[in-house]
C-alpha positions in Angstrom: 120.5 95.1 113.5 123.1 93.0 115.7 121.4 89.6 114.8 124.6 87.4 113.8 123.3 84.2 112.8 119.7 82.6 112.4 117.6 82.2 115.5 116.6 78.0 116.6 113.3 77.0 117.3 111.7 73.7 118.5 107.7 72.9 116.7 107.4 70.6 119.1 107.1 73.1 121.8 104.4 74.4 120.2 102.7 71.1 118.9 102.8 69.1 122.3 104.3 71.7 124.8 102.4 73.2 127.7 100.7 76.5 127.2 103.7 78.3 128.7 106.3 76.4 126.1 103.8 77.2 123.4 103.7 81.4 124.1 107.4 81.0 124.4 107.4 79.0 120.8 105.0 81.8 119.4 107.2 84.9 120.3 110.5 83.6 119.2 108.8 82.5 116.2 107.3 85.6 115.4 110.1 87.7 116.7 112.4 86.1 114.5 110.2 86.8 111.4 109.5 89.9 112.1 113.4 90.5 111.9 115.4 89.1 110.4 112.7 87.0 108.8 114.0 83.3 109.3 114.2 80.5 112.0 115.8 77.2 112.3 113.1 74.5 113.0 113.9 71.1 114.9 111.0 69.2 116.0 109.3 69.1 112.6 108.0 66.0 110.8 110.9 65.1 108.0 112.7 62.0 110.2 115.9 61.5 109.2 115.5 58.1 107.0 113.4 60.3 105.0 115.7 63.0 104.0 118.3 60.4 103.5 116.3 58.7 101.2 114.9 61.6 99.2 118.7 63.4 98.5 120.0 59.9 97.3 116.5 59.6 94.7 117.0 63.3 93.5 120.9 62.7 93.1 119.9 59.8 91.0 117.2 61.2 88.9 120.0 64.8 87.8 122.4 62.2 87.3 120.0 60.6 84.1 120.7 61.7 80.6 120.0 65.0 79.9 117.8 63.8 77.1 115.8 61.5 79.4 115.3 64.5 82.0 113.7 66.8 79.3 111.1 64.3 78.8 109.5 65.4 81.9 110.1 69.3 81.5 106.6 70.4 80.5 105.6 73.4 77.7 103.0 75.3 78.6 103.1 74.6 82.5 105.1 77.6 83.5 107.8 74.8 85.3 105.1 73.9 87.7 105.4 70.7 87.1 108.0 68.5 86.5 111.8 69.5 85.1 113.0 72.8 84.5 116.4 72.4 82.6 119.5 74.5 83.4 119.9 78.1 83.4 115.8 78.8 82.5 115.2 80.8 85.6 116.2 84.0 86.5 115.8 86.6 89.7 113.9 89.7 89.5 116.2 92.2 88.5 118.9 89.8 87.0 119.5 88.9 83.4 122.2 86.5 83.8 119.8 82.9 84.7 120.8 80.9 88.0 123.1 78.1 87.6 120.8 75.5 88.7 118.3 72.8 87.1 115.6 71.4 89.6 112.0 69.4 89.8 108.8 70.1 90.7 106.7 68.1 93.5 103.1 69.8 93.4 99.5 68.9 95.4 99.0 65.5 96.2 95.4 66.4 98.1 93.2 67.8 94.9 89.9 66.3 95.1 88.6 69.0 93.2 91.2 68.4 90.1 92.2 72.3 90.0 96.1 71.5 89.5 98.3 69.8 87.0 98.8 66.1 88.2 102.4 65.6 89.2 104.7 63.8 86.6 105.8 60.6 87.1 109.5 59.4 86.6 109.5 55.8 85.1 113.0 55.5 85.5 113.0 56.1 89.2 110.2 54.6 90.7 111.7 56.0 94.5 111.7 59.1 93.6 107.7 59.7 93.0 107.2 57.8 96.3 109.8 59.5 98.7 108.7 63.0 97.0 105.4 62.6 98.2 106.4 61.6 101.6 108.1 64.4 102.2 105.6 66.8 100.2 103.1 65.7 102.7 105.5 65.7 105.7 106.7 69.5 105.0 103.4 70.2 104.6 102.3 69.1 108.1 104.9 71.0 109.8 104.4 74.3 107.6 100.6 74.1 108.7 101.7 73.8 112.5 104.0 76.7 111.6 101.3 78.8 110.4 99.1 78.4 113.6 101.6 79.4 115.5 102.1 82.6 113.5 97.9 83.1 113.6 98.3 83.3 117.1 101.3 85.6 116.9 99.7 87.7 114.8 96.4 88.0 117.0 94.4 85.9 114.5 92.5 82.8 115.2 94.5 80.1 115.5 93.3 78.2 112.2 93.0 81.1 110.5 95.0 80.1 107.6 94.0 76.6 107.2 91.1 77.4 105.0 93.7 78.5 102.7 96.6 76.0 102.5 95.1 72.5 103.2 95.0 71.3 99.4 96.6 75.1 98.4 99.2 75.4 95.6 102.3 74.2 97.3 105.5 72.8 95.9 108.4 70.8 96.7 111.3 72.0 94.6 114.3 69.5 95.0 117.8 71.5 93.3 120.8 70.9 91.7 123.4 73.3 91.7 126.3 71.7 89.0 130.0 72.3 89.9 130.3 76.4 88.6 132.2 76.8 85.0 135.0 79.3 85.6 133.8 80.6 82.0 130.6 81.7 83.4 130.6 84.9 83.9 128.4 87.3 86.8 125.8 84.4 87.9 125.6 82.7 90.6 123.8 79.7 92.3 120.7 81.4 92.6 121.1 85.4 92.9 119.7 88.0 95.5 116.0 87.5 96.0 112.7 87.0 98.2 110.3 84.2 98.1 107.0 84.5 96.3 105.0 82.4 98.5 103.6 81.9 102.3 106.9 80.5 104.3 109.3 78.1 102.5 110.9 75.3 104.5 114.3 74.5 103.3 115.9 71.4 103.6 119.8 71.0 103.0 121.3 74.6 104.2 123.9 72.9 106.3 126.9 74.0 104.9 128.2 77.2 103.2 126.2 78.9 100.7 123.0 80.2 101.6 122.9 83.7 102.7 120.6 85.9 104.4 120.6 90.0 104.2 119.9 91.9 107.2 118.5 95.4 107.5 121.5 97.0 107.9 123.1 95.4 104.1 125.2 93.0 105.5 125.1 89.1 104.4 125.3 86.3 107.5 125.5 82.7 106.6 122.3 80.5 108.0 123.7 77.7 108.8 121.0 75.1 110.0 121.7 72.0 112.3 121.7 68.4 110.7 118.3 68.4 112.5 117.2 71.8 111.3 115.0 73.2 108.6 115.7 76.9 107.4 112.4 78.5 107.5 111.8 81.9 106.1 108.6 84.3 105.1 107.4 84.4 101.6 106.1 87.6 99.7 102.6 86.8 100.1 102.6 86.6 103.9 104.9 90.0 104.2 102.4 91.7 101.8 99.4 90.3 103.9 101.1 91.7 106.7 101.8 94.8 105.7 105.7 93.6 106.3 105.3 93.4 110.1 106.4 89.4 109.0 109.6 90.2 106.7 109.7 88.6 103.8 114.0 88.8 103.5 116.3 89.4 100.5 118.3 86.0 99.9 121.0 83.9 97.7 123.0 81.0 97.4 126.6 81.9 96.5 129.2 79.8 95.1 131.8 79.4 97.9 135.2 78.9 97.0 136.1 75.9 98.6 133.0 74.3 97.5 132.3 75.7 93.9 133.7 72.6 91.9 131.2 70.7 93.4 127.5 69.9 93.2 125.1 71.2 96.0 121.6 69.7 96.5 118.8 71.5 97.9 115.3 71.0 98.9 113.0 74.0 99.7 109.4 73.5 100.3 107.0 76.8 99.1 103.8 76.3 100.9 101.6 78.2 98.6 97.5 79.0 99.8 94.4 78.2 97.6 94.9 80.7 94.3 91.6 82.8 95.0 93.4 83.4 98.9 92.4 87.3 98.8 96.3 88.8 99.9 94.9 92.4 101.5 96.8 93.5 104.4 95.3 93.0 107.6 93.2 95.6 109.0 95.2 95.4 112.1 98.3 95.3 110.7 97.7 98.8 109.7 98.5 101.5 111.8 99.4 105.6 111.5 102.9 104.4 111.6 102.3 102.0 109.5 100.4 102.7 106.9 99.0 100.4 104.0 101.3 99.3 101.7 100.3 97.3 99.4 97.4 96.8 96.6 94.4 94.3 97.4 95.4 90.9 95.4 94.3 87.2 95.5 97.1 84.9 95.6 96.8 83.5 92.2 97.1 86.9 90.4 100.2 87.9 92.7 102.2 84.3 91.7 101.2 84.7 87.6 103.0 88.8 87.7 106.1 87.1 89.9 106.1 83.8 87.4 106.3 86.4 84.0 108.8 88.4 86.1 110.8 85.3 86.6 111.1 84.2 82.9 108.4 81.2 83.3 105.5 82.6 81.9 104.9 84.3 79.2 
């Protein structure tokens, strides 16, 4: 593979564009996934007052006492809620945990009461209120997103809606601390691949986040201050049957930046728990043949959460 750095895409070709800028939007989309796995997204619904607003709540809210944090870090919830305190999780296949402490921003739209309500930070009153702004905003575009990919993919249009309107999703704002030279064979997170649908990643404008190609070799994605990272999930390469690649990923500790803290803010859009996850009939061929067990959605995020370290 010769792909050097991470293709860039505009939703809004797709959202308001004619039919001609909407085919375009759906085969470099879907090209791009079915490659190297990721795109760089302008055009999507997180305005810029936003995102500044939400990095300068989350900054606030790591920099509280650590004893006032772990009031909101929740036993029995698998980190699915709330605070998960440094060094808890750790990538399939590692045993050395991530350097990283982060929050969890879960369904706002539950009329149904089927998830754990989100947890509310007394301290930081801006923080509840721009995390659920953005929830619902990343949201938005992942939906758009997901059309698009229907249509790539020769499936109705809405064909995932069913699924992900009020699904599992979660907003995961990070912090990375400044790296310890005593800490040894970690780094920021390690190599690995999403469990979910797509994730939309806010914050990968600098140094750090790697993608693997096919071939082995690490590139940089690098998005534009307007840019989300976008890449596929597990789920939707299983339901594939790969033809969407789900890609191998990490966030190193560059040198010129490793005495510092990095912030991060990925957005998993998860579907509905009981989302059946069998590969598409279509998507298997004689050169392609089935890869993958039948599995609901729920089942297939409990084996990668015990695999993880969160759940016992």
């Amino acid at each position: 593979m010769s792909i050097s750095r991470v293709p860039s895409v505009n939703l809004t070709h797709y959202v308001s564009g004619n039919r001609k800028d909407q085919l375009r939007f759906i085969e470099e989309t879907g090209n791009a996934f079915s490659t190297i796995g990721f795109v760089a997204l302008s055009g999507h619904y997180l305005d810029q007052e936003l995102t500044e607003n939400l990095y300068r709540v989350i900054k606030q809210f790591f920099a509280l006492p650590e004893e006032i944090k772990k009031q909101y870090e929740i036993e029995g919830l698998a980190g699915q809620r709330g605070y998960t305190s440094f060094g808890k999780e750790t990538a399939k296949g590692f045993k050395v945990p991530d350097l990283k402490e982060f929050w969890h921003f879960g369904q706002y739209f539950d009329p149904d009461g089927i998830y754990p309500p989100n947890c509310i930070v007394e301290e930081l009153p801006e923080f509840n209120t721009y995390g659920q702004f953005a929830f619902e905003a990343l949201e938005k575009t992942a939906l758009e997103l997901l059309r698009a990919l229907s249509e790539y993919l020769e499936l109705p249009k809405h064909y995932f809606d069913e699924f992900i309107i009020g699904g599992n999703s979660i907003l995961r704002p990070i912090h990375y601390p400044p790296v310890n030279e005593n800490v040894k064979n970690a780094v920021r997170a390690a190599a690995h691949g999403d469990i979910n649908l797509i994730t939309l990643l806010m914050g990968a404008h600098g140094r750090g986040l790697q993608v693997q190609r096919l071939d082995g070799e690490w590139i940089d994605a690098i998005a534009a201050p307007n840019e989300l990272m976008i890449n596929v999930g597990d789920m939707l390469s299983r339901h594939t049957n790969n033809r969407l690649k789900s890609t191998i990923h990490r966030v190193i500790n560059p040198e010129l930046t490793q005495n510092e803290s990095r912030y991060s803010i990925p957005f998993f859009m998860h579907p509905k728990r009981d989302m059946p996850l069998d590969v598409l009939p279509h998507c298997i061929s004689e050169d392609q043949p089935k890869q993958y067990e039948d599995i609901t959605a729920g089942e297939f995020l409990n084996e990668r959460l015990r695999e993880l370290g969160l759940m016992k």
